[in-house]
PANU-723733 format. One record per residue (C-alpha): residue in one letter; x, y, z. Coordinates in steps of 0.02 Angstrom, whole numbers, padded with zeros to 5 digits, always signed. Layout:
N
AXYZ
...
! end
This chain:
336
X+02280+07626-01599
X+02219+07457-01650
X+02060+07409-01755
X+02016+07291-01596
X+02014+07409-01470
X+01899+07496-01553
X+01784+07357-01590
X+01771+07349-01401
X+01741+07496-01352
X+01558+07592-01359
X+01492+07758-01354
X+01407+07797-01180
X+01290+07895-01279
X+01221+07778-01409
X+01302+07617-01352
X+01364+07582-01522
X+01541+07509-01575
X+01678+07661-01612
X+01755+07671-01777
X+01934+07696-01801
X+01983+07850-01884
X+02146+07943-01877
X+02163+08039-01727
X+02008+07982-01650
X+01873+07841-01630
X+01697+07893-01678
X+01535+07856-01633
X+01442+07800-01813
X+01273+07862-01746
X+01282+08027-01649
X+01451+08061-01719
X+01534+08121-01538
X+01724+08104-01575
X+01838+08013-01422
X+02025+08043-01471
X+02172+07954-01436
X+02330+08036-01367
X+02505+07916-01403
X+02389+07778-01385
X+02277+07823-01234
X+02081+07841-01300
X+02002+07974-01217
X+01825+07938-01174
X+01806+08033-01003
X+01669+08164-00972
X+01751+08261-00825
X+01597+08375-00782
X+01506+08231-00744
X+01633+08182-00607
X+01580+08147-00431
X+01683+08237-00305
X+01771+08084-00242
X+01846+08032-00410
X+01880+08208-00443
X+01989+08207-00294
X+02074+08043-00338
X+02109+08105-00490
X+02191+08255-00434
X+02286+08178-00296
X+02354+08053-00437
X+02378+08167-00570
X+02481+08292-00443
X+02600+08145-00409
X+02640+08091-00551
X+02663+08253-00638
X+02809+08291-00512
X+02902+08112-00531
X+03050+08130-00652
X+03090+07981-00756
X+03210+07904-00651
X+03072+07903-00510
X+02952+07822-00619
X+03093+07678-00655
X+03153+07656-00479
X+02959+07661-00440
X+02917+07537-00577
X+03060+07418-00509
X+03044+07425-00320
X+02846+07391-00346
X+02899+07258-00483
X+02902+07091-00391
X+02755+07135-00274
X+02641+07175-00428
X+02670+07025-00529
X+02661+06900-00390
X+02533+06980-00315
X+02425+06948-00483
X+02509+06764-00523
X+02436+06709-00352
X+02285+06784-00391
X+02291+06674-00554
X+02348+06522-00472
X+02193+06546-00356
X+02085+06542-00522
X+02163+06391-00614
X+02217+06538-00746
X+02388+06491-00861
X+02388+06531-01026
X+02270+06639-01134
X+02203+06640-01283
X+02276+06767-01434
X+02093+06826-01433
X+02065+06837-01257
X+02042+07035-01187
X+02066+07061-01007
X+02019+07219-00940
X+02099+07302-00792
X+01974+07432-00703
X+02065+07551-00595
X+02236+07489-00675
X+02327+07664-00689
X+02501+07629-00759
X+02431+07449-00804
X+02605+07369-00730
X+02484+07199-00719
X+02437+07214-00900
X+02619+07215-00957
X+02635+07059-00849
X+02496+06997-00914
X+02522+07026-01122
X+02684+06886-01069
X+02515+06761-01064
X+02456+06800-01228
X+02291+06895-01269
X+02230+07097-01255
X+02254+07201-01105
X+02181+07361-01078
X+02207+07464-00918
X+02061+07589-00884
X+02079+07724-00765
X+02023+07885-00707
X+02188+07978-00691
X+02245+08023-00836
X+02438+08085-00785
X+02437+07873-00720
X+02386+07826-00896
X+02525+07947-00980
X+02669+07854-00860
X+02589+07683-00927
X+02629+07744-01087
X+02801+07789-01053
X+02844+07628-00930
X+02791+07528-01080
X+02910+07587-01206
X+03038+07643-01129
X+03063+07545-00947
X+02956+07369-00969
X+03037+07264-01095
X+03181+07260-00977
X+03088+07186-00851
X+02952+07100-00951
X+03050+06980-01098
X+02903+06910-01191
X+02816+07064-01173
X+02700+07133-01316
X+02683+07308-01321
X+02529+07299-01465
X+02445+07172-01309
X+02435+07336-01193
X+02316+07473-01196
X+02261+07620-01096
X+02083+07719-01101
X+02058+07863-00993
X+01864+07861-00900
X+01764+07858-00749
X+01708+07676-00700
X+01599+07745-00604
X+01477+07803-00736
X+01485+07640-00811
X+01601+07555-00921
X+01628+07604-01109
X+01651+07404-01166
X+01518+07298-01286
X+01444+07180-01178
X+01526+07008-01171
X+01679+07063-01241
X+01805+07008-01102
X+01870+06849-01052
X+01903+06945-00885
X+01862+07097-00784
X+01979+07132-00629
X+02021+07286-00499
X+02140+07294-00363
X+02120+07417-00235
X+01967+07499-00317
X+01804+07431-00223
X+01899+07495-00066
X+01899+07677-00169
X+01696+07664-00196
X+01571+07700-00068
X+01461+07515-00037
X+01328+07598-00128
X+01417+07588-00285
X+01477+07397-00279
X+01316+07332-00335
X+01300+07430-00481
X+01512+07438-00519
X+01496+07240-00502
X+01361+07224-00615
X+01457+07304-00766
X+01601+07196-00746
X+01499+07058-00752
X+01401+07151-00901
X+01550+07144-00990
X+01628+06986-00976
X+01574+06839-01075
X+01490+06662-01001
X+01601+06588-00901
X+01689+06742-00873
X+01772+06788-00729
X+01781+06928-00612
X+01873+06986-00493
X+01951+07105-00365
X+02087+07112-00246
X+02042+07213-00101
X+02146+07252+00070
X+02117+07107+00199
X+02043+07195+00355
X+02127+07071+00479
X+02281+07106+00435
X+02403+07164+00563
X+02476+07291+00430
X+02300+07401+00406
X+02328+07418+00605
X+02472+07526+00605
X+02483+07687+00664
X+02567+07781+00507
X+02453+07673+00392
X+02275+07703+00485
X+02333+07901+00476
X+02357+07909+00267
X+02190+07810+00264
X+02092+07936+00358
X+02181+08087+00252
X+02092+08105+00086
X+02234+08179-00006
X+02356+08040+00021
X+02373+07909-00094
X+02330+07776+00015
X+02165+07848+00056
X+02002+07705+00078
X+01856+07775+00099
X+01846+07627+00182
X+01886+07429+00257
X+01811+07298+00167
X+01688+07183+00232
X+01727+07010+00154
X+01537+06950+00186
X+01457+07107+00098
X+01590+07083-00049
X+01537+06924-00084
X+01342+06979-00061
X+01392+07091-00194
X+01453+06982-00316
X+01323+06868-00291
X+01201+07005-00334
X+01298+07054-00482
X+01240+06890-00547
X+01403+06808-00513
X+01434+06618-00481
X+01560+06531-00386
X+01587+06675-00281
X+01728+06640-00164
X+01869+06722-00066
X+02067+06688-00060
X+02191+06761+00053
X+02339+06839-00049
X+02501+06907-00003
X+02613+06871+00155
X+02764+06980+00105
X+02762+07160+00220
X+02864+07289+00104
X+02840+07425+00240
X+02851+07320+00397
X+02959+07405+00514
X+02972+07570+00431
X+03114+07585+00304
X+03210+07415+00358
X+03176+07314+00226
X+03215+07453+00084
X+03361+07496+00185
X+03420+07304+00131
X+03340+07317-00013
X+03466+07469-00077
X+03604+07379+00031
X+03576+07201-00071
X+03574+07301-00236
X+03721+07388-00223
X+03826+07229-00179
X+03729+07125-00347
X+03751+07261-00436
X+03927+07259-00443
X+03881+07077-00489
X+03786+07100-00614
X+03873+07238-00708
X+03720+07349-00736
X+03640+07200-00802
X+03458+07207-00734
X+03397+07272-00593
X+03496+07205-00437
X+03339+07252-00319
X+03225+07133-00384
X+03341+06988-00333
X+03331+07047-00162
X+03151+07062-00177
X+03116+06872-00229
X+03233+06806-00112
X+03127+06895+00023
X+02974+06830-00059
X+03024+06653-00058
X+03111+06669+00119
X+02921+06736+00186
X+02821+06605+00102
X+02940+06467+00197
X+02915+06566+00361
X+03102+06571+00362
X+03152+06656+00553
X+03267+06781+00451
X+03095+06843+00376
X+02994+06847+00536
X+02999+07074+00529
X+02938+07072+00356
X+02816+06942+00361
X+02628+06939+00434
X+02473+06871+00468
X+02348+06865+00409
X+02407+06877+00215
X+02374+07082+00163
X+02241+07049+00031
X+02069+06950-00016
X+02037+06883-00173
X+01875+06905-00208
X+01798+06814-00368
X+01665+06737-00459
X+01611+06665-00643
X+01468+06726-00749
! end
């Protein structure tokens, strides 16, 4: 637990700065204790749930409870490649290179915070906020024991993890964030609650700021399929929206979050499920045979992976089953 987190975080109650103390952060007015677990600050209030995150939660909590570590690695690896270049496009988009040691970045929704540990390679603080708690504790473990295989410059003090409820609003001092950013969470919130989710993103990012979120592109020939449209309309399945996003009432919402600049970029071309199971099938096909290259060296699938990645973006015919358009995601973002 860092000094700096805690500088930047705030009591719901009394909206004052938490003090550091051993095996918890307090509140220097009303005293209410928040305390950390191997790093993760606690600072939900689950009675004051609303039934939608509490199902979330569960349905998140559930799952990863019953991975072993093995899945979580294999997990972390096959998702690897679409994670990271999912998020450098997004920063590409945004003119974003290198940050500042004293930037903070704060991913809402983030569970494991995969993009943080991608992110701490940049420079500056990363905190991953979620609801689910059992994501949070895999974060944890992925980032001592499985990331700084994958991740070389990675720095595990740049990565942290706080457990809450974004929709009750966000525990951060206001202005403290070079950057506020979800991906796949507006989709999770009922319209009602962009407005005022929006607003504390921008609340807590400093001028000139920028927000964003990468939501699923409803054009996209991969939300039409069959086996995808069926997990979206089950609410226990982790793939459940409570619904499509409308790209014009996004960007009304930013702009009434007080955000400038608001625009939209199409992300993503690369289809890891197109044609069910035939690209993993080459994927574990291609990673046996560099495997045996590599020695054990690495992980042989995310060769494959970027291969496929580059092969898409080229529109190479090989590609043409695991490509599609349009791209899979919007970016969505503006400045404050």
């Amino acid at each position: 637990m860092t000094a700096r987190l805690a500088s930047i975080l705030r009591c719901p109650a009394d909206k004052m700065s938490l003090q550091a103390a051993s095996e918890a952060l307090v509140c220097p007015s009303c005293r209410r204790r928040f305390p950390h677990e191997g790093g993760i600050v606690h600072m939900l209030d689950e009675r004051a749930l609303e039934p939608s995150a509490r199902d979330q939660m569960a349905v998140y909590d559930e799952r990863f409870r019953q991975m072993t570590p093995v899945a979580h690695e294999n997990l972390f690896a096959s998702e690897f490649v679409y994670r990271t270049e999912l998020l450098g496009q997004a920063l590409a988009a945004l003119g974003i290179g290198a940050m500042s040691a004293d930037d903070v970045w704060l991913y809402i929704g983030g569970g494991e915070g995969t993009q943080c540990m991608a992110l701490s390679e940049r420079g500056g603080m990363h905190v991953s906020f979620d609801v689910s708690l059992g994501q949070l504790r895999t974060g944890r473990w992925l980032l001592d024991n499985v990331a700084p295989r994958f991740f070389p410059r990675l720095r595990p003090d740049g990565v942290s993890f706080v457990w809450g409820d974004g929709e009750k609003g966000l525990p951060f001092a206001d202005g403290c964030a070079a950057a506020a950013y979800g991906i796949g969470v507006l989709n999770h919130l009922p319209p009602a609650a962009w407005g005022p989710h929006l607003a504390e993103l921008a609340r807590v990012v400093r001028k000139n700021g920028v927000v964003f979120e990468i939501v699923p592109n409803p054009a996209s020939a991969f939300f039409r399929k069959r086996y995808m449209t069926a997990q979206f309309a089950d609410p226990h399945s982790l793939q459940y929206w409570t619904q499509f996003i409308d790209q014009a009432a996004v960007e009304t919402a930013f702009r009434e979050a007080g955000l400038a600049d608001v625009r939209t970029v199409a992300l993503w071309r690369l289809d890891h499920d197109a044609v069910p199971g035939r690209y993993w099938r080459l994927d574990f096909m291609a990673a046996r045979v560099v495997r045996r290259v590599l020695r054990g060296h690495g992980h042989p699938g995310i060769v494959f992976q970027r291969l496929m990645l580059r092969a898409c973006e080229r529109r190479l015919p090989l590609t043409r089953h695991f490509a599609y358009e349009p791209p899979k995601h919007l970016l969505v973002a503006g400045r404050r």
